[in-house]
N, C-alpha and C positions, 0 to 999 in steps of 0.2 A: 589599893589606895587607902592611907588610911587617912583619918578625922583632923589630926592636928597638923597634917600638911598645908591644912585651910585659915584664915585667920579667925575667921564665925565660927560659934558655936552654935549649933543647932538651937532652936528656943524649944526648949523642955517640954514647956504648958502648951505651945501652940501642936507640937509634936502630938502631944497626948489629946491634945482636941480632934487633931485629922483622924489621930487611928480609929477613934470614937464612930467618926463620920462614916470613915471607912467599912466601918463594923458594919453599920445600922445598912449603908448600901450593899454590902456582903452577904449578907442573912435576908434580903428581901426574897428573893427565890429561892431561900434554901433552909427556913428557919425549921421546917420539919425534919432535915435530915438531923441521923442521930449524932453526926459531927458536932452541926449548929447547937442542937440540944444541948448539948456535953458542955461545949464553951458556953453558952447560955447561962448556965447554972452559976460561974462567978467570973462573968465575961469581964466587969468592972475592975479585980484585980488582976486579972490576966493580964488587960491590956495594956493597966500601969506598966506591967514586970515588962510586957511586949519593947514600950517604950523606951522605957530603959535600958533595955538590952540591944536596942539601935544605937541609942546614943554610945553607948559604950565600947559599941565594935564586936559586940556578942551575938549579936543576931545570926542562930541560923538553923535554915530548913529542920525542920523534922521528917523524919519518915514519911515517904507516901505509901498509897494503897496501888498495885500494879495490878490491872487483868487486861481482858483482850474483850472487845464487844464488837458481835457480828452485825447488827443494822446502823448507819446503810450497807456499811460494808465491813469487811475484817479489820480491826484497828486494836495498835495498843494502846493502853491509858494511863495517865501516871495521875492519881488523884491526890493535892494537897492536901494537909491537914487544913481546919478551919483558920487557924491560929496564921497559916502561911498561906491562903487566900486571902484573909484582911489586907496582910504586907500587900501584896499584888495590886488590891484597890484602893492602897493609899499610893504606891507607885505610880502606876497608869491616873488616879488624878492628878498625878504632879505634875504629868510632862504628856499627858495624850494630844494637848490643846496644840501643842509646840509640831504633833507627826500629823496633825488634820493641816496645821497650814501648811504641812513638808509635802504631804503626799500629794499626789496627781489624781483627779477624778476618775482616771478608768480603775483605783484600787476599791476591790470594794469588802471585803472581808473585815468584820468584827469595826464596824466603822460607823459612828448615830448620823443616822440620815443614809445609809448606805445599805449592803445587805443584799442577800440571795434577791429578791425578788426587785431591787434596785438596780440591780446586775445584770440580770436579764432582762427588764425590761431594755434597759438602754443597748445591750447586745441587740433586741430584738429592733428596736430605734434604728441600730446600724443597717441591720440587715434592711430595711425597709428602704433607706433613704439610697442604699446603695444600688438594688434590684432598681427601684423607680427612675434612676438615672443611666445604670448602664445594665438590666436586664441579665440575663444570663452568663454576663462578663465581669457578672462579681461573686468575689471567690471568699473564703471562711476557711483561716488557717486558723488548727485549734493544736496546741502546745502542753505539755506536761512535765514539771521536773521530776524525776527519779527517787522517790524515800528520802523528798524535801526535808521534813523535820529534821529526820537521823543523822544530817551530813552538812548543816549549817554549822558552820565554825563559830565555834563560841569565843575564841580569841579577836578571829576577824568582827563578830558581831559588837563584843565588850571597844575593841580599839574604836569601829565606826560610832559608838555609841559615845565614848567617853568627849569624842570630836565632834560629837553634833550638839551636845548636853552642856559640855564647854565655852560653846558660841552663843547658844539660844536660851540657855536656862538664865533667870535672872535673880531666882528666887536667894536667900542669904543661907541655904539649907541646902547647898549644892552637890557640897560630900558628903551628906547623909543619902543622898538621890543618886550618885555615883557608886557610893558602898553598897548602895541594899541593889542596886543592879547588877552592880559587879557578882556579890554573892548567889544572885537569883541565877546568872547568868551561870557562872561557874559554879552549881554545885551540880552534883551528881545522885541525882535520886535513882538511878539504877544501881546504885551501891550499898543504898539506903532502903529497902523498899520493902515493905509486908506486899507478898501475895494471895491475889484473891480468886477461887479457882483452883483449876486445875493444871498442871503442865501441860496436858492435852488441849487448852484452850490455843494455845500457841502454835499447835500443829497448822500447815498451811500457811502461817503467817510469813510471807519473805522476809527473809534478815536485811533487807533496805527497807522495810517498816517497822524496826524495832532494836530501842534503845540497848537494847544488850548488845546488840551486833554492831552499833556505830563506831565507827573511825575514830580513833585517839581524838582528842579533844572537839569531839565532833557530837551534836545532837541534843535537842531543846524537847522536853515532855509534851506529847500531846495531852489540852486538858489544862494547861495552867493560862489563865488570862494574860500573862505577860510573856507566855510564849506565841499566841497571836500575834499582840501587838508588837514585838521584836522580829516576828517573820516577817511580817507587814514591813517593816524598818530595813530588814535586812532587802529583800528582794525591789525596793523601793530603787537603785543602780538602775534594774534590770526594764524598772516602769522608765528612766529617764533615757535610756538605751535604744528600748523601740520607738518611744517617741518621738527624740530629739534627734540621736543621730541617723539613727534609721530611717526614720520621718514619715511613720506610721499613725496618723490620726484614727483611725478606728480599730480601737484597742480597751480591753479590758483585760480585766484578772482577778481572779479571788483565790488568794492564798497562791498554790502552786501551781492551779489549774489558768489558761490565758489563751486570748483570744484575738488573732489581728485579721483583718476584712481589707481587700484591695481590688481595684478592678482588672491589674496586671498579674497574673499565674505566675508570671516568669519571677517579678519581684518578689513577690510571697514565697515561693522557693526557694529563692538564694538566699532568702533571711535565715532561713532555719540554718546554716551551717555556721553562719555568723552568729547567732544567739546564743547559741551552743561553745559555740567559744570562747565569745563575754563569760555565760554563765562558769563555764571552766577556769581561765585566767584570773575570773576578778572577785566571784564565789567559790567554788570548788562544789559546784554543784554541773548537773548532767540533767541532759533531757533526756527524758524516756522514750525509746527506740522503738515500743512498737504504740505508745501514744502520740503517733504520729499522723492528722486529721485533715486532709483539703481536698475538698471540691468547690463547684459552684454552690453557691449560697440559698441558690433556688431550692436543695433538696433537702434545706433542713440539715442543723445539727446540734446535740446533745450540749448544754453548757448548762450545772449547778440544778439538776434533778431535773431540767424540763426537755422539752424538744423544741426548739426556736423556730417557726417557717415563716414564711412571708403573710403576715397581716395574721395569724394564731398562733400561738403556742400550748401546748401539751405539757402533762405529766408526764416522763420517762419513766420506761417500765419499770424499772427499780422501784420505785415508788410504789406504781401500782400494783407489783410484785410484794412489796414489805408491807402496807395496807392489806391485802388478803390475805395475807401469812395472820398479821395482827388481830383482823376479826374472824379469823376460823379459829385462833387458840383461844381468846375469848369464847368463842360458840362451842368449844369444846368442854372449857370449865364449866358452862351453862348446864351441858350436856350428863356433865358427871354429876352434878348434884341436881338432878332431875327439874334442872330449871328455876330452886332455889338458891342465892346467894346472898350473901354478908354484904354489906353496905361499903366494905374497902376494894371488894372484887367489882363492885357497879361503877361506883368512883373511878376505877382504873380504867375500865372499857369504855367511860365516858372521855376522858382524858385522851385516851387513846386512838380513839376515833375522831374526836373535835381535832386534836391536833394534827393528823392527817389531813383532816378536813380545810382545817386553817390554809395549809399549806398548798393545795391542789386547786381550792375554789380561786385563787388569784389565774388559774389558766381557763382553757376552753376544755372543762370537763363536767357538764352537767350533767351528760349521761353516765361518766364514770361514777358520779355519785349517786347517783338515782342507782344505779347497779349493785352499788355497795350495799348501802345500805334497804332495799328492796328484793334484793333477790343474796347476796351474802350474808346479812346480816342474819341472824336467827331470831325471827318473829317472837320467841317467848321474852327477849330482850324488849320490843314492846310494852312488858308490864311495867316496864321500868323507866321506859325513854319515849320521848315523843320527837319526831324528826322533821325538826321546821320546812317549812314548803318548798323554800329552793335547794335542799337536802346540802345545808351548808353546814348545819351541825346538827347535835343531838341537844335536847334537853332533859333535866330531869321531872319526870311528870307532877312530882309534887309541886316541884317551883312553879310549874304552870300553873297546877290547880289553884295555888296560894296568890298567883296574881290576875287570875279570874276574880 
């Protein structure tokens, strides 16, 4: 699509103000990395030239960075440049507001006011309300699609997109919000790509998790902001589907992972062949065959890192598995330099811990943490860290001493 199909022309000055915006929301969590840094140094005329080369019809991707990262699990990553994570949060400002009033509340991935621990709780909601009314006769079908990312059509995505964007968008900058989708959507950073790593990183990884192996016009980067929120877009059919025509009210999803709750077995069954179908015929996506999840509801089941039961929820061993991994390799480096460390190695194992922590204190794990940190952790860390009383995080012992 291009520019002069439209009768508006983009406003220049206002263009170059959002990218600005855009920038300054870009760089809040990430002004340290050496990306950030890099454009930092004459981000001012970067982002003129950025500008102008939208307007122009010039805009496009640079190079990513490709590796494979094992926690939580094996995944590949396709990391933009700084320069093409800007573009993306001046995108997703343009038209995010237009997919929060499309979407349906059981979506909950990459969503403000939404989110892993939003998702479960309200999973954990279901589970409750359902148990308290029909007891053992309610059941937890749990659903997975197949190397989601890799096999999302980007034609079917850009066509659903250009018809929703179409109708709703009202802004007079419509074909600059078409274009730079269009291009995000269809370009090819697997063609594009510095690798980081080694080829061996890749060993194990199935070829329906990774963009080198997807299907002709098939497969969205993990890792770019606007590929969330186009997944989110794309499988949105799939929210109106169990919903509406199925007529499944207790239901969530995040991302590819989803969740429907009924007190009849028999209907929960026969959905699955029907979803499966939809997902076939109207995405060209597939359920995975051996992520195939129901029982009674009563025995608990795994949804978005926790363990869901009736009236608690738990950290999933994953978790608690990638947290012990984390502070024995910390306890290790302690180990090797006889208990002395540099002040970016403390920082890390602080980080690294709190963040864990963040994550697991929203469940019933006091004693997992008291465990951590009391019997894993390695006590010469102590000279460094002081561990608040409900073992919900660490501190650093100076900040305490300094606000005594």
């Amino acid at each position: 699509m291009q520019l002069d199909l439209f009768d508006k022309v983009p406003d220049s000055a206002r263009l170059k103000v959002e990218l600005f915006e855009a920038y300054y929301n870009c760089r809040a969590n990430k002004r340290n990395t050496l990306s950030a840094l890099e454009f930092e140094l004459d981000f001012e005329s970067r982002l003129l030239d950025l500008a102008d080369d939208m307007i122009s019809g010039c805009y496009r991707p640079d190079p990513c960075y490709a590796f494979v990262v094992r926690r939580p699990v094996q995944r590949e990553v396709f990391a933009a440049s700084f320069r093409d994570r800007v573009v993306h949060h001046w995108l997703i400002a343009k038209i995010n507001h237009l997919f929060e009033e499309y979407f349906i509340e059981g979506s909950y991935a990459c969503r403000m006011g939404k989110g892993t621990h939003y998702g479960i709780n309200r999973m954990a909601k279901f589970m409750s309300e359902g148990i308290e009314l029909h007891g053992n006769q309610w059941w937890v079908l749990k659903l997975d699609i197949r190397g989601f990312f890799m096999h999302i059509n980007r034609s079917l995505l850009m066509q659903r997109l250009n018809r929703f964007l179409l109708a709703q968008y009202k802004g007079d900058d419509l074909a600059l919000v078409l274009e730079t989708a269009s291009t995000l959507v269809h370009s090819r950073p697997d063609l594009r790509c510095i690798l980081r790593g080694l080829p061996s990183d890749w060993e194990g990884l199935p070829p329906d998790k990774s963009l080198f192996h997807s299907p002709a016009d098939c497969g969205l980067p993990i890792g770019n902001l606007t590929s969330q929120i186009f997944a989110n877009f794309y499988l949105h059919s799939l929210d109106s589907f169990v919903t509406q025509t199925l007529g499944f009210k207790y239901y969530g999803r995040y991302v590819d992972d989803f969740v429907l709750m009924d007190a009849d077995p028999a209907r929960l069954k026969a959905a699955i062949p029907r979803i499966a179908a939809f997902l076939r015929s109207d995405l060209g996506l597939t359920l995975h065959p051996r992520k195939v999840y129901m029982q009674p509801a009563m025995h608990g089941f795994q949804f978005l890192g926790a363990v869901i039961k009736h009236g608690r929820t738990y950290a999933a061993s994953r978790i608690k598995g990638n947290f012990y991994a984390a502070i024995t390799r910390h306890n290790r480096e302690l180990g090797q330099q006889d208990g002395l460390v540099i002040p970016r190695q403390i920082i890390q194992c602080l980080c690294t811990i709190n963040s864990y922590l963040g994550l697991i204190i929203h469940y019933q794990t006091w004693r997992l943490r008291r465990r951590m940190l009391c019997d894993v952790l390695d006590s010469r860390w102590l000279k460094y860290f002081q561990i608040r009383k409900d073992y919900g995080a660490i501190m650093p012992v100076q900040v305490i001493r300094r606000k005594r």
